[in-house]
C-alpha positions as CSV (number, residue, x, y, z in Angstrom):
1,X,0.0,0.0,0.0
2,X,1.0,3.9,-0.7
3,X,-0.6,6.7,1.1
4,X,-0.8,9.6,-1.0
5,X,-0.9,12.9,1.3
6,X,-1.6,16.2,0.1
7,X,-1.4,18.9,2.8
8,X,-3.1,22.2,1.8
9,X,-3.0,25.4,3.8
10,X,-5.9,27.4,2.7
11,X,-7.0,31.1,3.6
12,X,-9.2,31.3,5.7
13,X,-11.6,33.6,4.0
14,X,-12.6,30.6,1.3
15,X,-12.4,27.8,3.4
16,X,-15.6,27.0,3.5
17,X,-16.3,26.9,0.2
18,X,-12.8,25.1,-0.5
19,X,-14.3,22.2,2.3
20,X,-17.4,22.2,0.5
21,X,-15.8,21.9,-3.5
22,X,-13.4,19.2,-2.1
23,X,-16.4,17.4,-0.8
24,X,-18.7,17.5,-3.4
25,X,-16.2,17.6,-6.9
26,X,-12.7,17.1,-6.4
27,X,-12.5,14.5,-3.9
28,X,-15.0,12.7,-5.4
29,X,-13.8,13.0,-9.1
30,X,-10.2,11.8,-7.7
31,X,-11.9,8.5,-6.5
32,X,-13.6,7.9,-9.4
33,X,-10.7,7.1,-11.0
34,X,-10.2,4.2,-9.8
35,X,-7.0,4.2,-8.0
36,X,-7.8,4.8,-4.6
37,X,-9.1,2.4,-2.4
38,X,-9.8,5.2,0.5
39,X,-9.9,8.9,1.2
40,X,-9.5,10.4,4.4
41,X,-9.8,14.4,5.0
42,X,-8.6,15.6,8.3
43,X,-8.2,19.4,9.6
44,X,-4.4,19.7,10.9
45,X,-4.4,21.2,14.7
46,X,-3.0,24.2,15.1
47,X,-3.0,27.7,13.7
48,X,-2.0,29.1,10.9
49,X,-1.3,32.5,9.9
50,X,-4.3,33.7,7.6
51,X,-5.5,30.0,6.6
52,X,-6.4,26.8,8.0
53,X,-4.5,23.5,7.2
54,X,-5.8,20.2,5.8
55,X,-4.4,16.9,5.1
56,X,-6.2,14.8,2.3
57,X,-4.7,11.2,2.2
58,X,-5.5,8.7,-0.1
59,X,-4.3,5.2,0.2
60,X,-3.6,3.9,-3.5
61,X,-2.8,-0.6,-3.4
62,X,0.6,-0.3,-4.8
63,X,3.2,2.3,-6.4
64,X,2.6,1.4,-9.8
65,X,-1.2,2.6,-9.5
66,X,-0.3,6.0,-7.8
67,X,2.3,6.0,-11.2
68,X,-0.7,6.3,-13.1
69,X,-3.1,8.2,-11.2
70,X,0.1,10.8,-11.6
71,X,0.5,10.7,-15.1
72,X,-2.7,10.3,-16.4
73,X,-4.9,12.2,-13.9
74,X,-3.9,14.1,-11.7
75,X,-2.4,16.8,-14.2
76,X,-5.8,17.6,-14.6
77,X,-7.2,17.1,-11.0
78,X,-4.7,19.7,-9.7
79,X,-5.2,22.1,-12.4
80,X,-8.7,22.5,-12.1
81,X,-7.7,23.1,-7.9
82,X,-5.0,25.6,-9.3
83,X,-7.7,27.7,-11.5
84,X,-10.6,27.6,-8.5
85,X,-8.2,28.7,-5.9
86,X,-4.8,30.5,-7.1
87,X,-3.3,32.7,-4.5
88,X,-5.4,31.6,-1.8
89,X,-3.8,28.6,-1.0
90,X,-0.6,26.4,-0.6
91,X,0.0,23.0,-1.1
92,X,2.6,20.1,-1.2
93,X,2.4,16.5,-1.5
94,X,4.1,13.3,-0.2
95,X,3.9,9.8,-0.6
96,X,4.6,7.0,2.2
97,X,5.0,3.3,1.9
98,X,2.9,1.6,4.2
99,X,5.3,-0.8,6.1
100,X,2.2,-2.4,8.2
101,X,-1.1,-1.8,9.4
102,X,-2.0,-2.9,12.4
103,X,-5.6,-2.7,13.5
104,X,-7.8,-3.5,16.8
């Protein structure tokens, strides 16, 4: 497994309706791709100056699918974030190898 994480800081004055497109278009349309098992959208603790944070993490089943979902989609994905919300927000992105889960 590969978590995908995306961390976007995100002024404050458009955050609601930043919550609300990632909600109901870009998270969704991301998923539909098909190569993401699971989406999780957390608020990071903590202040920041003049926005708040957010961590969207997706968990993708091996390296080769988060390949593609680079190449082929998300090119598109971001640019559509880029156009909605340009100099109102800041973002960066990581990716993590899941060693092991471990669960209850």
């Amino acid at each position: 497994m590969v978590l995908y994480n995306v961390t976007v800081s995100i002024d404050a004055a458009i955050e609601h309706d930043w919550l609300s497109w990632m909600q109901q278009e870009h998270i969704p349309a991301v998923m539909q791709t098909g190569c993401f098992e699971e989406c999780k959208l957390s608020r990071v603790n903590g202040e920041e100056d003049g926005g708040k944070t957010y961590a969207v993490l997706y968990l993708a089943p091996d390296q080769a699918t988060l390949d593609h979902y680079q190449a082929h989609f998300a090119p598109a994905l971001q640019k559509d974030h880029l156009d909605r919300y340009q100099g109102k927000f800041a973002a960066f992105r990581t990716t993590l190898n899941v060693v092991k889960s471990f669960h209850r």
